[in-house]
Structures are given as structure tokens and as C-alpha cells.
VMD Tcl script that builds the backbone (N, CA, C; Angstrom):
set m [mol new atoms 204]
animate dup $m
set s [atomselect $m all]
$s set {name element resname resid chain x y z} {
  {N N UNK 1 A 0.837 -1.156 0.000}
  {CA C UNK 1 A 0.000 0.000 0.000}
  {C C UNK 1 A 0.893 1.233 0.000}
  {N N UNK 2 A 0.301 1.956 -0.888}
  {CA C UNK 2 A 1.274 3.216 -1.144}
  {C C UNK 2 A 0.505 4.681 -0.904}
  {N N UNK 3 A 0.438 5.311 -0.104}
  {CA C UNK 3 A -0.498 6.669 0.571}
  {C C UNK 3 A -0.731 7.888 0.148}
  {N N UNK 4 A -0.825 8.434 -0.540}
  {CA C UNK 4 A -0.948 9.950 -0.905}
  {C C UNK 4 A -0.907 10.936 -0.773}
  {N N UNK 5 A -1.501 12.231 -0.950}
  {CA C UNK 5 A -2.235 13.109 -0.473}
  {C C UNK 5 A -3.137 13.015 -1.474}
  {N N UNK 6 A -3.591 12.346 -2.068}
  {CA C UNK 6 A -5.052 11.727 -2.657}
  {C C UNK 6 A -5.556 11.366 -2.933}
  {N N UNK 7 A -5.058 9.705 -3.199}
  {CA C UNK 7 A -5.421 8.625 -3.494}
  {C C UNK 7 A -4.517 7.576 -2.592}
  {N N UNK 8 A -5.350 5.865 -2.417}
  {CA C UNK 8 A -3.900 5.024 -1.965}
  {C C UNK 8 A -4.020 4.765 -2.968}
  {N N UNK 9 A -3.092 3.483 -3.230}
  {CA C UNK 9 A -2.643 2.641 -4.476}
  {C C UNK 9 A -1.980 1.287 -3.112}
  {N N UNK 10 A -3.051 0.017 -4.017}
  {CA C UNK 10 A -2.766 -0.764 -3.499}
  {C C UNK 10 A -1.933 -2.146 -4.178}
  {N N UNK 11 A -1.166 -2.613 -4.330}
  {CA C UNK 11 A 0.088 -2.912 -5.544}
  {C C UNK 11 A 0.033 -4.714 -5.016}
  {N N UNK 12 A -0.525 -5.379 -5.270}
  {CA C UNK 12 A -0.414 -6.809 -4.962}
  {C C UNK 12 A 0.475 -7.580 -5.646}
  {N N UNK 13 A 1.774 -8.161 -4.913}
  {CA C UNK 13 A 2.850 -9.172 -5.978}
  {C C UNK 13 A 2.511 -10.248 -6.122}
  {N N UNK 14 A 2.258 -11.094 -7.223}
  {CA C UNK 14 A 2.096 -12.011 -7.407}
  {C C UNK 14 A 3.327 -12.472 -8.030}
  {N N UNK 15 A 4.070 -14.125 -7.227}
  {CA C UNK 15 A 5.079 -14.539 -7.793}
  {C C UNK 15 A 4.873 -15.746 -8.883}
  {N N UNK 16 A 3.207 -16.105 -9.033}
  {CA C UNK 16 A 3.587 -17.582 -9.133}
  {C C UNK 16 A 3.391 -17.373 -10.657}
  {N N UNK 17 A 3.768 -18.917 -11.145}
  {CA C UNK 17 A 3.769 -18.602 -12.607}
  {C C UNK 17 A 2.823 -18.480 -13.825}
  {N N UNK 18 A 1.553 -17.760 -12.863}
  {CA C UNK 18 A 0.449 -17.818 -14.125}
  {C C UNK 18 A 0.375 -16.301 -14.086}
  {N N UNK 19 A 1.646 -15.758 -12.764}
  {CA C UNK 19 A 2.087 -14.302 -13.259}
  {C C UNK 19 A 2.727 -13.397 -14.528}
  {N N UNK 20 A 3.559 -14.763 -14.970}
  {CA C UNK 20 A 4.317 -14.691 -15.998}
  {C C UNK 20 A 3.876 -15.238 -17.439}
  {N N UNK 21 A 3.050 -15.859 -17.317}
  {CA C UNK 21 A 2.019 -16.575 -18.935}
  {C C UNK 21 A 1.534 -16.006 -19.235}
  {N N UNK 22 A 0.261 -15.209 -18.281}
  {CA C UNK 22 A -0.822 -14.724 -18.202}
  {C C UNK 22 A -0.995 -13.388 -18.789}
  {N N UNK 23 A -1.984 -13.232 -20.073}
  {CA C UNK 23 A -2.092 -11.416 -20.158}
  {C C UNK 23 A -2.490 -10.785 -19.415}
  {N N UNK 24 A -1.959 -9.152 -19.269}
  {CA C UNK 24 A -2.504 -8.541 -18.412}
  {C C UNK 24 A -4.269 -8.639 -18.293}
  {N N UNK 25 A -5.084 -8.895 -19.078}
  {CA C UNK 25 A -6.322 -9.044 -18.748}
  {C C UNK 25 A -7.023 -10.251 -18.293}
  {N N UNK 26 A -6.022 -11.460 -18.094}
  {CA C UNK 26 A -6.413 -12.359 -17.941}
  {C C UNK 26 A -6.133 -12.710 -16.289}
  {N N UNK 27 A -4.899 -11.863 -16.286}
  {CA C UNK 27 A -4.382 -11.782 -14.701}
  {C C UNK 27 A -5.152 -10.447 -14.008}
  {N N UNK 28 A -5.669 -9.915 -14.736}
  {CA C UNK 28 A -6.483 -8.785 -13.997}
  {C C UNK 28 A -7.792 -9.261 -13.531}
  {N N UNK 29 A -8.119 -10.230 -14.395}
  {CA C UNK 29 A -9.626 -10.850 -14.236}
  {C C UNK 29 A -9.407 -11.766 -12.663}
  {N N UNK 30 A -8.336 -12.740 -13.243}
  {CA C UNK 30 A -8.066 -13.738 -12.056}
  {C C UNK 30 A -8.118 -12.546 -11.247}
  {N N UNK 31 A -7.684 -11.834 -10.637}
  {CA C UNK 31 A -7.493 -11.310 -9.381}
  {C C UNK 31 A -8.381 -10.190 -8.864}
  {N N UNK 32 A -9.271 -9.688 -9.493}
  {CA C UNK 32 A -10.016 -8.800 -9.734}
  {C C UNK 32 A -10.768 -8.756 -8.316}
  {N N UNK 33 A -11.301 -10.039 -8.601}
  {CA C UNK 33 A -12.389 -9.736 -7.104}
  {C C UNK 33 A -11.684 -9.748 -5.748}
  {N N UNK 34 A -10.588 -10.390 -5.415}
  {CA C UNK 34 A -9.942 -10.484 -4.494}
  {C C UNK 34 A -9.253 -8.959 -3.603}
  {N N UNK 35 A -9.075 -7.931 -5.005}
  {CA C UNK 35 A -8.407 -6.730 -5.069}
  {C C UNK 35 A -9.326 -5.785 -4.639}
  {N N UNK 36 A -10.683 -6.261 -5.580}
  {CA C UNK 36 A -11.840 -5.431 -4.946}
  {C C UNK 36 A -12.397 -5.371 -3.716}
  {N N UNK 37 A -12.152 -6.726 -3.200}
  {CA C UNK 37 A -12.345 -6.647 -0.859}
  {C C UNK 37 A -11.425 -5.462 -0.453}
  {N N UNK 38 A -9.943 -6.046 -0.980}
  {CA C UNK 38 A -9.270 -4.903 0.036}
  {C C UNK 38 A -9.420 -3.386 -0.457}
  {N N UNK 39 A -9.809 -3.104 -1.710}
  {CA C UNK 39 A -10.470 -1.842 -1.676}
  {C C UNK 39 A -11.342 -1.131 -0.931}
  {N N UNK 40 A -12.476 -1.938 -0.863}
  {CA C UNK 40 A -13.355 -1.598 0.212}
  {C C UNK 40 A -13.051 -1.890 1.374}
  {N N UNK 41 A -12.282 -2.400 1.879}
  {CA C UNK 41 A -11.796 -2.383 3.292}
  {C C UNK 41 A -10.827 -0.483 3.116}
  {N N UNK 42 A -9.851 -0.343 2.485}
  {CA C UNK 42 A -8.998 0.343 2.356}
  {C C UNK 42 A -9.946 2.014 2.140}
  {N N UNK 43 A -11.100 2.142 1.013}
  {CA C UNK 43 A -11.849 3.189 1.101}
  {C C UNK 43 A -12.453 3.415 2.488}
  {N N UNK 44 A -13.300 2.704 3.518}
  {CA C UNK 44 A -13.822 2.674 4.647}
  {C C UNK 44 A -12.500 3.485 5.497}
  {N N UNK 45 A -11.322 3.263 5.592}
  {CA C UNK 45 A -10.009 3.786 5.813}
  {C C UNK 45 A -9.777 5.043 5.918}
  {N N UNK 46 A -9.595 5.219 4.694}
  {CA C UNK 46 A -9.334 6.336 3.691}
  {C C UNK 46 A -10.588 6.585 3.243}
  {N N UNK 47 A -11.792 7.707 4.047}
  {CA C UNK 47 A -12.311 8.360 3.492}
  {C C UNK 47 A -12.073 9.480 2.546}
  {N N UNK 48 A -12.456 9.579 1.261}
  {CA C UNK 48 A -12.332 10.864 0.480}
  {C C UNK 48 A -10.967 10.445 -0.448}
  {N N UNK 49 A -10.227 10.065 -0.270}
  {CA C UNK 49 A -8.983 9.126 -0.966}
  {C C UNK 49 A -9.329 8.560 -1.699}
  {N N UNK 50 A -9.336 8.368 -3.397}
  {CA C UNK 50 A -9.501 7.301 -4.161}
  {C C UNK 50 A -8.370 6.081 -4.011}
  {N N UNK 51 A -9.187 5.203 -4.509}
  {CA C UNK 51 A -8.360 3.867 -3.676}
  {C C UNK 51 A -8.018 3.043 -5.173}
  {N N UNK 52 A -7.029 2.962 -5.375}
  {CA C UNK 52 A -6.335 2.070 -6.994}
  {C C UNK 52 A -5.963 0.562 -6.434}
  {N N UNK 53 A -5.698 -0.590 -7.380}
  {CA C UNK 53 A -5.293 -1.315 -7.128}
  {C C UNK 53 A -4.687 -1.751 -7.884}
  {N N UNK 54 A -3.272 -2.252 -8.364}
  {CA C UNK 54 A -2.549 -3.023 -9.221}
  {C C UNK 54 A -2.090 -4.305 -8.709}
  {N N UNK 55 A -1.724 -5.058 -9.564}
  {CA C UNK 55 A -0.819 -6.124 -9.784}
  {C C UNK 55 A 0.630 -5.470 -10.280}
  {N N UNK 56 A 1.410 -6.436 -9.087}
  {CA C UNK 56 A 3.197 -6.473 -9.601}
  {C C UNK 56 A 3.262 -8.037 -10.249}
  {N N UNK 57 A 3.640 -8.006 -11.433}
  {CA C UNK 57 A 3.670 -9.713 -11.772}
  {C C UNK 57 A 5.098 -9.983 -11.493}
  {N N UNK 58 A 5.185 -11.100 -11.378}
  {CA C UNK 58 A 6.765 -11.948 -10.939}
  {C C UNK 58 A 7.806 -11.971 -12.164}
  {N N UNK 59 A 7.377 -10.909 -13.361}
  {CA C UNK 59 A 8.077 -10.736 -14.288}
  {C C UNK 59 A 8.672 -8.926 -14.389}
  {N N UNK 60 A 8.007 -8.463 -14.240}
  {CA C UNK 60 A 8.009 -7.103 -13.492}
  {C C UNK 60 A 6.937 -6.009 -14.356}
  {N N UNK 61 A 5.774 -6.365 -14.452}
  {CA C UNK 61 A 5.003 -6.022 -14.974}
  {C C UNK 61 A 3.808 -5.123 -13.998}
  {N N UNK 62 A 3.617 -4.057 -14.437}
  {CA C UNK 62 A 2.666 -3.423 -13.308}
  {C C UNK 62 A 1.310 -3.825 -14.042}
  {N N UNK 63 A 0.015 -4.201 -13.535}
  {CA C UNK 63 A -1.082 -4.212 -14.138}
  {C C UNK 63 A -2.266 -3.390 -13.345}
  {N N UNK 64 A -2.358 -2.192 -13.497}
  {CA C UNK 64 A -3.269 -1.603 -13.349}
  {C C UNK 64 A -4.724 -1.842 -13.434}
  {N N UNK 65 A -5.582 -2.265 -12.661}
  {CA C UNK 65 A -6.465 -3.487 -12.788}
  {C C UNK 65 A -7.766 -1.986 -13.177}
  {N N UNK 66 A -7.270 -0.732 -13.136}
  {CA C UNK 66 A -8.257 0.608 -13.539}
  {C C UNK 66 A -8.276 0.106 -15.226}
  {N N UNK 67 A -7.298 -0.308 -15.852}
  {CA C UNK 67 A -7.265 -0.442 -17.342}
  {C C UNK 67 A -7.509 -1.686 -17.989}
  {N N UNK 68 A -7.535 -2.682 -17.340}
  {CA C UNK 68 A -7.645 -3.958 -17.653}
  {C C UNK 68 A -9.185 -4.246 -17.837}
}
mol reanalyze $m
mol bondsrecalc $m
mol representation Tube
mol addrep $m
């Protein structure tokens, strides 16, 4: 988790290897809902803060799950 002054950004690493096969939309999907709990845990938090979430893949790929 990374803090702001106006948004967090929440950056999840994934090492395993369907990090590295996987297109970014296919690894955005897999993980999608999982990313979306700790959002809403993290907005409840951080009122007024927009709350982001990415993927770090084990290849070094950022996936911005806003674009996916």
C-alpha cells in the first residue's frame, strides 16, 4: 500500500507462474475480485482518498487493474 495526499494505491505481488504466462487481462480478471475486498476495506479507511489497485507480476510487470 502506497499513501498519498489523494489517493492510496494498493500494488499486490504475485510470484507464481500464471504471473508470468498470463495477459494482463487475464491476470487482472483472475485477481479482480480479491483486489476489490481490500479496496473496500482500504476506502472505509481512507475516506475521500480514491483507492487504486494493481498487480506487480513476478516478471516485473505493473497491471493496473483501472485499465484492464
Amino acid at each position: 500500500m502506497v499513501e498519498f495526499d489523494d489517493a492510496i494505491w494498493l500494488i499486490d505481488y504475485k510470484t507464481g507462474d500464471d504471473s508470468r504466462t498470463l495477459s494482463d487481462e487475464v491476470l487482472g480478471e483472475r485477481h479482480r475480485v480479491q483486489l476489490a475486498g481490500y479496496q473496500a476495506l482500504l476506502a472505509g479507511l481512507y475516506p475521500g482518498k480514491a483507492v487504486h489497485a494493481a498487480l506487480a507480476a513476478g516478471d516485473g510487470r505493473l497491471v493496473d487493474l483501472s485499465t484492464v
